[in-house]
DRENPADO-757856 format. One line per field, with one value per atom (N, C-alpha, C): chain; atom name; residue number from 1; x, y, z; residue in one letter. Coordinates in steps of 0.05 Angstrom, whole numbers, plus 5000, padded with zeros to 4 digits. Layout:
REM DRENPADO-757856
c = A | ...
a = CA | ...
k = NUM | ...
x = X | ...
y = Y | ...
z = Z | ...
r = A | ...
REM end
This chain:
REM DRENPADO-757856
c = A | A | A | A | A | A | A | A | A | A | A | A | A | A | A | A | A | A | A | A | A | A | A | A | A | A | A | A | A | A | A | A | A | A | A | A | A | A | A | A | A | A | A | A | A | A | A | A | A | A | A | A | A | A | A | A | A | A | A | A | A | A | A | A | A | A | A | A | A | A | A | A | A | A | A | A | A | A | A | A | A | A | A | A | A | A | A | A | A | A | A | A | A | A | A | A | A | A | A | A | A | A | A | A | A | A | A | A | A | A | A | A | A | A | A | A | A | A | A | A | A | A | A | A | A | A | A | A | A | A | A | A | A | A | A | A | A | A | A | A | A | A | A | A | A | A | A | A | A | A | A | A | A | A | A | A | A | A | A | A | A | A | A | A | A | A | A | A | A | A | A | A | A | A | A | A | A | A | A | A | A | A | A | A | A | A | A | A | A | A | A | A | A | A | A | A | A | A | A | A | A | A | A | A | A | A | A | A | A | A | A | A | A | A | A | A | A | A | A | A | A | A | A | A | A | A | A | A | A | A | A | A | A | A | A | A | A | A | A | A | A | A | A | A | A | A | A | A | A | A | A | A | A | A | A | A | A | A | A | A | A | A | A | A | A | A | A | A | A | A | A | A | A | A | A | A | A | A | A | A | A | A | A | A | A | A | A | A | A | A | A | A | A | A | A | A | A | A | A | A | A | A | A | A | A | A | A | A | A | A | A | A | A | A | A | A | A | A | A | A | A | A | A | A | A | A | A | A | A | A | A | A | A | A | A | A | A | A | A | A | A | A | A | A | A | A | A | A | A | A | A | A | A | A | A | A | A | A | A | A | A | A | A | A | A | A | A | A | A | A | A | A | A | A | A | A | A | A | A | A | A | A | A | A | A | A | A | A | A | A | A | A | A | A | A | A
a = N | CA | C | N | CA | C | N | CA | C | N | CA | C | N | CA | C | N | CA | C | N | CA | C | N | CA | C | N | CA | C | N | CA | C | N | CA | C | N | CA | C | N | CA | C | N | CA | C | N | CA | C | N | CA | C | N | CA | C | N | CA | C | N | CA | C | N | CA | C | N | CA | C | N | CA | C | N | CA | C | N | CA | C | N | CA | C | N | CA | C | N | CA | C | N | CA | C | N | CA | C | N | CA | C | N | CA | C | N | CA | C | N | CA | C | N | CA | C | N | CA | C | N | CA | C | N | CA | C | N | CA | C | N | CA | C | N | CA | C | N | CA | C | N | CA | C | N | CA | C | N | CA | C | N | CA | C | N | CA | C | N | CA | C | N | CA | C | N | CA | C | N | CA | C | N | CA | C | N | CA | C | N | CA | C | N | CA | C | N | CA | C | N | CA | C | N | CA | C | N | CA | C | N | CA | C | N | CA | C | N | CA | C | N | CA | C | N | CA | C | N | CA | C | N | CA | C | N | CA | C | N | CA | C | N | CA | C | N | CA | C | N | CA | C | N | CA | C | N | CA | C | N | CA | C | N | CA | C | N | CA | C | N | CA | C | N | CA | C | N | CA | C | N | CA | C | N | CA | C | N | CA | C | N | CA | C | N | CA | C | N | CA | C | N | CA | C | N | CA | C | N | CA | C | N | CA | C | N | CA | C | N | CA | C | N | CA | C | N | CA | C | N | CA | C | N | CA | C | N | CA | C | N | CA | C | N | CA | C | N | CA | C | N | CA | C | N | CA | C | N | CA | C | N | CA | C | N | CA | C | N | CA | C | N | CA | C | N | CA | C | N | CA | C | N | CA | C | N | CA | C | N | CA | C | N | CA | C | N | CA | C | N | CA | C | N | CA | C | N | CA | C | N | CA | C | N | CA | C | N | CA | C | N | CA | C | N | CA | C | N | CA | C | N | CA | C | N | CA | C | N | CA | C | N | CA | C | N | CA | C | N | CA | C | N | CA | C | N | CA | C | N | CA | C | N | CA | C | N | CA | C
k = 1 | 1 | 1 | 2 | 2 | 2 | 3 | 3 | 3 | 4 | 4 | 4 | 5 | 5 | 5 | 6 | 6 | 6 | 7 | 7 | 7 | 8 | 8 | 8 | 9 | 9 | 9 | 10 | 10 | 10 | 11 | 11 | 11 | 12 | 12 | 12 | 13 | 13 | 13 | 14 | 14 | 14 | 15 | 15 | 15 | 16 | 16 | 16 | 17 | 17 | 17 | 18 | 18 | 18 | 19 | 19 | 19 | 20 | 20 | 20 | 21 | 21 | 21 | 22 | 22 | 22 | 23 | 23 | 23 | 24 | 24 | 24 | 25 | 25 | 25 | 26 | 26 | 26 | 27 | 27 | 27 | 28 | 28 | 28 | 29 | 29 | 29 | 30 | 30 | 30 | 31 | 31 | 31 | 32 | 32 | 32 | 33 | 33 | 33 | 34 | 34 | 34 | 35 | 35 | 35 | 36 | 36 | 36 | 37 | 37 | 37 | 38 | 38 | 38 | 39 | 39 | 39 | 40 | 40 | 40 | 41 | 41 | 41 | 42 | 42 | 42 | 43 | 43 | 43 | 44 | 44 | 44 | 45 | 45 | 45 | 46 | 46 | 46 | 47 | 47 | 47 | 48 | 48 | 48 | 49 | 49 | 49 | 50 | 50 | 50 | 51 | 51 | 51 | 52 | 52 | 52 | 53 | 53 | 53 | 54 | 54 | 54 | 55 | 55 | 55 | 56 | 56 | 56 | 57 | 57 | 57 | 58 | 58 | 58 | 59 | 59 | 59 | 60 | 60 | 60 | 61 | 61 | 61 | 62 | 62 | 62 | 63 | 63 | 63 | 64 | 64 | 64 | 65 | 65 | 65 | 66 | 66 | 66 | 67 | 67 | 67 | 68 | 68 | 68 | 69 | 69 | 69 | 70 | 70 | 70 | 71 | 71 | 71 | 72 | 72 | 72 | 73 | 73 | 73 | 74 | 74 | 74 | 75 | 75 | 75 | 76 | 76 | 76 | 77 | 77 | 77 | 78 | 78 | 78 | 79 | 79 | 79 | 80 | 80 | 80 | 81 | 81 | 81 | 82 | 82 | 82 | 83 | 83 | 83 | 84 | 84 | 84 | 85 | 85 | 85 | 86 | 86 | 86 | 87 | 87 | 87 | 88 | 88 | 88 | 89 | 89 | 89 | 90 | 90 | 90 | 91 | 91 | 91 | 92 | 92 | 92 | 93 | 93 | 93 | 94 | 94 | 94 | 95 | 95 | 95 | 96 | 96 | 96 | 97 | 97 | 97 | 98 | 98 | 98 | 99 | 99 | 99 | 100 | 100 | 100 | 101 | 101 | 101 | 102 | 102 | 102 | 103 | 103 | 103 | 104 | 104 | 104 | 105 | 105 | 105 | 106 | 106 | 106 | 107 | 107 | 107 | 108 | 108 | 108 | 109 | 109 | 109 | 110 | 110 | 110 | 111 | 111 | 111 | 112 | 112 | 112 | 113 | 113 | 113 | 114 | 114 | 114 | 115 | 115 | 115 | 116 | 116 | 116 | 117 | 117 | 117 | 118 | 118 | 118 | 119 | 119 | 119 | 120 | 120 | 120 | 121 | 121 | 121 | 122 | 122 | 122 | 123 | 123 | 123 | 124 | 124 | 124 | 125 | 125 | 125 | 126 | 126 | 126 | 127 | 127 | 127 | 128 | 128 | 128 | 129 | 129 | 129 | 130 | 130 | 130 | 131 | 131 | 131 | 132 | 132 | 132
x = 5017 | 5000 | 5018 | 5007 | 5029 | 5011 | 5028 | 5020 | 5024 | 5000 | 5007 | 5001 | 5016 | 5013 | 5005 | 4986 | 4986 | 4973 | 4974 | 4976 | 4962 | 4935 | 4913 | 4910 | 4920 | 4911 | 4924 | 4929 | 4961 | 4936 | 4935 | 4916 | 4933 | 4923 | 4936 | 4914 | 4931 | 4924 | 4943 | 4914 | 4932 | 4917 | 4936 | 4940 | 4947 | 4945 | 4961 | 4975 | 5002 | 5022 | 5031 | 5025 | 5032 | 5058 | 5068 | 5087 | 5090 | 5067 | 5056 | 5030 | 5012 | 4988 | 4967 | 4979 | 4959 | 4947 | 4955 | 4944 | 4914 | 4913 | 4887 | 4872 | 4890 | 4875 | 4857 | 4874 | 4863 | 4846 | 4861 | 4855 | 4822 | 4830 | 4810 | 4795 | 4801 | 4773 | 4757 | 4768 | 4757 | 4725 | 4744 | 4725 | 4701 | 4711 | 4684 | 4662 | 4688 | 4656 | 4639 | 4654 | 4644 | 4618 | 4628 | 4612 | 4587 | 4590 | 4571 | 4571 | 4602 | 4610 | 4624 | 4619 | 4638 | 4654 | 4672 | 4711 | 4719 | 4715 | 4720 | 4738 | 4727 | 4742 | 4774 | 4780 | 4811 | 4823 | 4811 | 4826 | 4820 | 4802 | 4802 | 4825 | 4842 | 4866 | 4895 | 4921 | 4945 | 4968 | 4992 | 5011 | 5029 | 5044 | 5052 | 5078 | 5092 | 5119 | 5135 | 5125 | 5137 | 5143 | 5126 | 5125 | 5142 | 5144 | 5149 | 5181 | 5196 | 5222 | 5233 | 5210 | 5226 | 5227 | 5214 | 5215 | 5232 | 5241 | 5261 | 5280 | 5286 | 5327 | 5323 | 5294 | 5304 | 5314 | 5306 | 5317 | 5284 | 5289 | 5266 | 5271 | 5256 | 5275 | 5264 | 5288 | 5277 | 5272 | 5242 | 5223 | 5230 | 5220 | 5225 | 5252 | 5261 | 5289 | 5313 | 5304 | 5323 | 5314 | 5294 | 5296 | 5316 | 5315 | 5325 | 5362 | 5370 | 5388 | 5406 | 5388 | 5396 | 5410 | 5391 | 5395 | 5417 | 5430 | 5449 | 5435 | 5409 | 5389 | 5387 | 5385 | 5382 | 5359 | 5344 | 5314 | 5319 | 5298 | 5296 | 5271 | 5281 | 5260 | 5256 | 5224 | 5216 | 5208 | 5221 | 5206 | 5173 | 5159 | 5133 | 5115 | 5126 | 5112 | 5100 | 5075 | 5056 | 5072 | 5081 | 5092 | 5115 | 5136 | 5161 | 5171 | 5150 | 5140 | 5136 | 5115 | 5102 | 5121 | 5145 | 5156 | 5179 | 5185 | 5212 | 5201 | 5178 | 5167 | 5160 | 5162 | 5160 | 5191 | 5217 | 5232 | 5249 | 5240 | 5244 | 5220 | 5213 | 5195 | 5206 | 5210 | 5228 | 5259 | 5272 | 5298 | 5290 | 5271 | 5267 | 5258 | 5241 | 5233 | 5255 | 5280 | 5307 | 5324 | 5315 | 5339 | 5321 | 5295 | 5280 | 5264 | 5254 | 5229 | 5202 | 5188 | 5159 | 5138 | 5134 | 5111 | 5091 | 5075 | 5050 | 5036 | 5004 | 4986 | 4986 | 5000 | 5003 | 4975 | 4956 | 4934 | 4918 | 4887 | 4862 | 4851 | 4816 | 4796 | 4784 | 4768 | 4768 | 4736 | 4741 | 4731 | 4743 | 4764 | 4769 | 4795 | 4793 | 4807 | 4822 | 4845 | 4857 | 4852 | 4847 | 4829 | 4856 | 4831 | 4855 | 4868 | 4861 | 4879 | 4892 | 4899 | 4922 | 4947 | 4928 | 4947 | 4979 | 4976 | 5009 | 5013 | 5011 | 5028 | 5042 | 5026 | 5036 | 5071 | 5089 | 5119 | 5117 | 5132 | 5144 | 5145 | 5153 | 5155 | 5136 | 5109 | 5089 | 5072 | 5065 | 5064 | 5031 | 5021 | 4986 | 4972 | 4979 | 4962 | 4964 | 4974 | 4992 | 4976 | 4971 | 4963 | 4923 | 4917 | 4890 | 4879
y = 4977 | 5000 | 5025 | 5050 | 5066 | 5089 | 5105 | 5122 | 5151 | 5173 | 5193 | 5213 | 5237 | 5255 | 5286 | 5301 | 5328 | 5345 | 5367 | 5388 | 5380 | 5369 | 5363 | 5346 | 5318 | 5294 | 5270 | 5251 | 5224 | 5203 | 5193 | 5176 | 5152 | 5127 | 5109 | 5098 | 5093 | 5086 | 5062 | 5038 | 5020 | 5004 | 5001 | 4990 | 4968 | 4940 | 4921 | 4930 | 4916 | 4916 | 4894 | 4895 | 4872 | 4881 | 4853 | 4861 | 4865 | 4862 | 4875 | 4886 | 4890 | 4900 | 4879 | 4863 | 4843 | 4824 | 4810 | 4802 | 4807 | 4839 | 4850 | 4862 | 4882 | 4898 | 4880 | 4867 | 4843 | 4822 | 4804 | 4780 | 4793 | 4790 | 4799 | 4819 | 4846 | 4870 | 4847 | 4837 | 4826 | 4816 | 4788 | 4770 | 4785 | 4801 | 4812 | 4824 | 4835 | 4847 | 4829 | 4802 | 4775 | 4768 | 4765 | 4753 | 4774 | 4796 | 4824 | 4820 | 4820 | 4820 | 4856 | 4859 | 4887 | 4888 | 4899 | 4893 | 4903 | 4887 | 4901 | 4927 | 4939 | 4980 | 4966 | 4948 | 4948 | 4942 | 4935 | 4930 | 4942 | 4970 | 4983 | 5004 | 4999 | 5018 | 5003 | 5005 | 4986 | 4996 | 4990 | 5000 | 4975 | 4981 | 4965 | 4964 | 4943 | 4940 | 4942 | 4935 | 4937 | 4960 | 4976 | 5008 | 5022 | 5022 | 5031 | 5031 | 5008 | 4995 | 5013 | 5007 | 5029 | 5057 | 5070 | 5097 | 5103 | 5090 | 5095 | 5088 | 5064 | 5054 | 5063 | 5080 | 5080 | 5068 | 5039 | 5023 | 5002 | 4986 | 4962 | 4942 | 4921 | 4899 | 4879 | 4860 | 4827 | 4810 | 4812 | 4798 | 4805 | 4786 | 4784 | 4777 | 4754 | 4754 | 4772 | 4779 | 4802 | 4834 | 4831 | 4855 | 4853 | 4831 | 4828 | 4824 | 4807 | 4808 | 4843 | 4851 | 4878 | 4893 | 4878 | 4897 | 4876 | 4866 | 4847 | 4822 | 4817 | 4796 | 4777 | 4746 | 4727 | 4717 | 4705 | 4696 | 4668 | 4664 | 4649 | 4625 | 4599 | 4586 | 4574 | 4573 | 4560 | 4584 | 4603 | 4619 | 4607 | 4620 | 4618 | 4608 | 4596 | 4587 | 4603 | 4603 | 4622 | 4641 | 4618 | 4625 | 4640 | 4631 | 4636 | 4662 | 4670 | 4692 | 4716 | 4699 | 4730 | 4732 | 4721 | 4721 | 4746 | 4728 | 4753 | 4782 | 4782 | 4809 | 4822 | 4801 | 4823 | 4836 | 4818 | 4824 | 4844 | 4848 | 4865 | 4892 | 4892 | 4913 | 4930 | 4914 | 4919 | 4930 | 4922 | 4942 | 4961 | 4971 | 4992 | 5008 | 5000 | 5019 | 5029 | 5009 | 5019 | 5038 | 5030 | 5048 | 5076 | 5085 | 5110 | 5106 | 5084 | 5083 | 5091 | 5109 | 5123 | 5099 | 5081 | 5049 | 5058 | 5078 | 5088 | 5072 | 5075 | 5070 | 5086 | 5068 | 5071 | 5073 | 5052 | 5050 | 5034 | 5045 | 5037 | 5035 | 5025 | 5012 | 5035 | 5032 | 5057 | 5085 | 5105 | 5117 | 5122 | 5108 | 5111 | 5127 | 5142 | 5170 | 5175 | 5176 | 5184 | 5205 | 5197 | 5213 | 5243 | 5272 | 5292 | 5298 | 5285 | 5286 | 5274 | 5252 | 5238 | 5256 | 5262 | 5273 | 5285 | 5303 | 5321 | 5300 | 5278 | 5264 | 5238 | 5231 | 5211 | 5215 | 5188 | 5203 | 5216 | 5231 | 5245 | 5228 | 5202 | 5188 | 5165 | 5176 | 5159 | 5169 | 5149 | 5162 | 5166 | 5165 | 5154 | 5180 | 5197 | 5228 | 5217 | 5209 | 5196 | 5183 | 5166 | 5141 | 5140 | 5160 | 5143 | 5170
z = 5000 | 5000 | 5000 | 4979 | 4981 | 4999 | 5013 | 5031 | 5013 | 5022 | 5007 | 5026 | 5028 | 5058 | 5036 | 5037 | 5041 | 5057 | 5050 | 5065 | 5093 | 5082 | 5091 | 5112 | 5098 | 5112 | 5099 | 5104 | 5105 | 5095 | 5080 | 5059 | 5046 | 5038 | 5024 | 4997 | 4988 | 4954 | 4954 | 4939 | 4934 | 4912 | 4888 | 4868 | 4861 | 4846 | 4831 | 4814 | 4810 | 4798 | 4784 | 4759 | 4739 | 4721 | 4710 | 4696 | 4667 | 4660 | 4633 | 4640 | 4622 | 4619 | 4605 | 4595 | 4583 | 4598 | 4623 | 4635 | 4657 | 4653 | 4675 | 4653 | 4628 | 4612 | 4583 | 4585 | 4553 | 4558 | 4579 | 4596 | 4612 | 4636 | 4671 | 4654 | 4640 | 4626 | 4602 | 4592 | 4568 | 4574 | 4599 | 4610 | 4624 | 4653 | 4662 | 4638 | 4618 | 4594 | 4593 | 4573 | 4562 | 4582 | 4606 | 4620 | 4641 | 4632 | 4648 | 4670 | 4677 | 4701 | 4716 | 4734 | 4743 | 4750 | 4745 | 4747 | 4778 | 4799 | 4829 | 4821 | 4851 | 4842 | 4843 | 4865 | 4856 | 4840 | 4821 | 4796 | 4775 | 4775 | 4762 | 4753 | 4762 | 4750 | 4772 | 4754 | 4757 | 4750 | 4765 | 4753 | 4734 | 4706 | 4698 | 4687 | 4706 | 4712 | 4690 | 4663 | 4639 | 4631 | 4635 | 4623 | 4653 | 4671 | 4687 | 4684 | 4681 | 4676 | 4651 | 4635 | 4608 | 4608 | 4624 | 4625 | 4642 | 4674 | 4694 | 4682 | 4663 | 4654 | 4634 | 4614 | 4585 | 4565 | 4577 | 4559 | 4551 | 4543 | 4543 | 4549 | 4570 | 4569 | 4560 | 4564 | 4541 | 4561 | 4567 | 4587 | 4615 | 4628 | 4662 | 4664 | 4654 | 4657 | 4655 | 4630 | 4622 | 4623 | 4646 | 4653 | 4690 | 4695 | 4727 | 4716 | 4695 | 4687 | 4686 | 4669 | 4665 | 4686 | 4717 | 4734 | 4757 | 4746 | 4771 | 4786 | 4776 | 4793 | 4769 | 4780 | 4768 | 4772 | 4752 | 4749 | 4773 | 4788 | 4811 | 4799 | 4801 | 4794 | 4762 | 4754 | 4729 | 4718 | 4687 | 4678 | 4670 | 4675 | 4668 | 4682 | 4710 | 4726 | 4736 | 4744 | 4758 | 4784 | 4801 | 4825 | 4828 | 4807 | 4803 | 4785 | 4767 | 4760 | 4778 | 4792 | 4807 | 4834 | 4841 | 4854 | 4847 | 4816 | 4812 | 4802 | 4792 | 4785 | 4819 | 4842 | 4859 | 4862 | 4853 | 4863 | 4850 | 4820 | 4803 | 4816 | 4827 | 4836 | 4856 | 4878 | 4900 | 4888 | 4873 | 4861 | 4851 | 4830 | 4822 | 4846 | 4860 | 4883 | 4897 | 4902 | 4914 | 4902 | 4869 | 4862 | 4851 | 4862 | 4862 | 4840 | 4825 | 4813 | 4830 | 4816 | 4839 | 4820 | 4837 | 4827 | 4822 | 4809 | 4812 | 4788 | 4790 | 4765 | 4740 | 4725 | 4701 | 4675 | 4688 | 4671 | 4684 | 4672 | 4679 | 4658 | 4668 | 4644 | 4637 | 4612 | 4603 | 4628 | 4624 | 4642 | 4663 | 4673 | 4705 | 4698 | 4720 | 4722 | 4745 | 4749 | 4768 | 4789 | 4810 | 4835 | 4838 | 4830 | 4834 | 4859 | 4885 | 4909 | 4906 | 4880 | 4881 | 4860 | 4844 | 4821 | 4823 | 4845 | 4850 | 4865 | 4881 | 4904 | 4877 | 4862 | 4842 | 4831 | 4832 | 4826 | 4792 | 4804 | 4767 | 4749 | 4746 | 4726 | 4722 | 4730 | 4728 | 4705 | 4681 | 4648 | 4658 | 4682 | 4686 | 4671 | 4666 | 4657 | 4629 | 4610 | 4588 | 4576 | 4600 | 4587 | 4586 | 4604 | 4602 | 4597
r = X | X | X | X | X | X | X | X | X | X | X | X | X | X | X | X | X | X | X | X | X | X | X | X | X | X | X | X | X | X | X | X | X | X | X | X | X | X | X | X | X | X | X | X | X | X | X | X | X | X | X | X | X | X | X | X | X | X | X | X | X | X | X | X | X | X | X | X | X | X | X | X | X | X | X | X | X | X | X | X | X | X | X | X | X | X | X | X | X | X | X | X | X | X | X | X | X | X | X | X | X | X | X | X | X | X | X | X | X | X | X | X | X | X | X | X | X | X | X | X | X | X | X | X | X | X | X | X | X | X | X | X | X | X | X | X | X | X | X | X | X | X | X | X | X | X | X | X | X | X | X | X | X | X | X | X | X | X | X | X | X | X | X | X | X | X | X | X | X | X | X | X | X | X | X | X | X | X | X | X | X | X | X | X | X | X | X | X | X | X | X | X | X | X | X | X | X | X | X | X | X | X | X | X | X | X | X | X | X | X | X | X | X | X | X | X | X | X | X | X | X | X | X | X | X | X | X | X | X | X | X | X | X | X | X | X | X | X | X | X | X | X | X | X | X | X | X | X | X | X | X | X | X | X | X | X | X | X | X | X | X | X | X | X | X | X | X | X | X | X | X | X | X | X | X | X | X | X | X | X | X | X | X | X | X | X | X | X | X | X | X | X | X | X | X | X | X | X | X | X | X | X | X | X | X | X | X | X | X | X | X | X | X | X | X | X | X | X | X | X | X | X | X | X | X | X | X | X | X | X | X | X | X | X | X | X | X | X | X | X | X | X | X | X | X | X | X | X | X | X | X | X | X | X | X | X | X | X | X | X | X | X | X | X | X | X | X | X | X | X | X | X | X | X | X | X | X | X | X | X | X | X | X | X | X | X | X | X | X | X | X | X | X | X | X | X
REM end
């Protein structure tokens, strides 16, 4: 959960964090349509580790592996395993956060709008105004 303090009053905002976008935006939006289902509020908007990675190193990377490669960390486990996946995308998460990546929501379903008490506390290098 990220914590956000102004002037006002100390609030938290909290988001999923995937490591692409295809899995919640293509995948999970598709289905609830398909099925006239309602997309719980928390998962109506996400930050996404892929885009996040390329705009902080400026570079792009070649997958999960070679985005942890890139950064001195070796992939742990079975690529593609459910578990072993969401393990190292946490752990690729946790470095960028170390080395001053601001993790914010990157993107939402369509309509949903980033709350303006959040807007100025969001880090600088969050593309979220950008993108949706």
């Amino acid at each position: 959960m990220k914590k956000y303090q102004t002037a006002k009053k100390t609030f938290s905002y909290t988001f999923p964090l995937f490591r692409s976008d295809w899995d919640i935006n293509v995948c999970l939006w598709g289905e609830c349509r398909r099925k006239q289902l309602t997309l719980p509020a928390p998962l109506r908007c996400w930050g996404d580790l892929r885009l996040l990675y390329s705009q902080f190193y400026t570079r792009k990377p070649q997958g999960l592996a070679g985005a942890l490669r890139d950064l001195g960390l070796s992939f742990e486990g079975r690529e593609h395993s459910g578990l072993c996946d969401a393990r190292n995308t946490a752990r690729l998460a946790h470095r960028m956060a170390a080395d001053g990546c601001g993790l914010g929501a990157t993107k939402g379903v369509p309509g949903w709008k980033l709350p303006d008490n959040l807007k100025a506390d969001m880090p600088n290098n969050c593309p979220v105004e950008k993108l949706l």
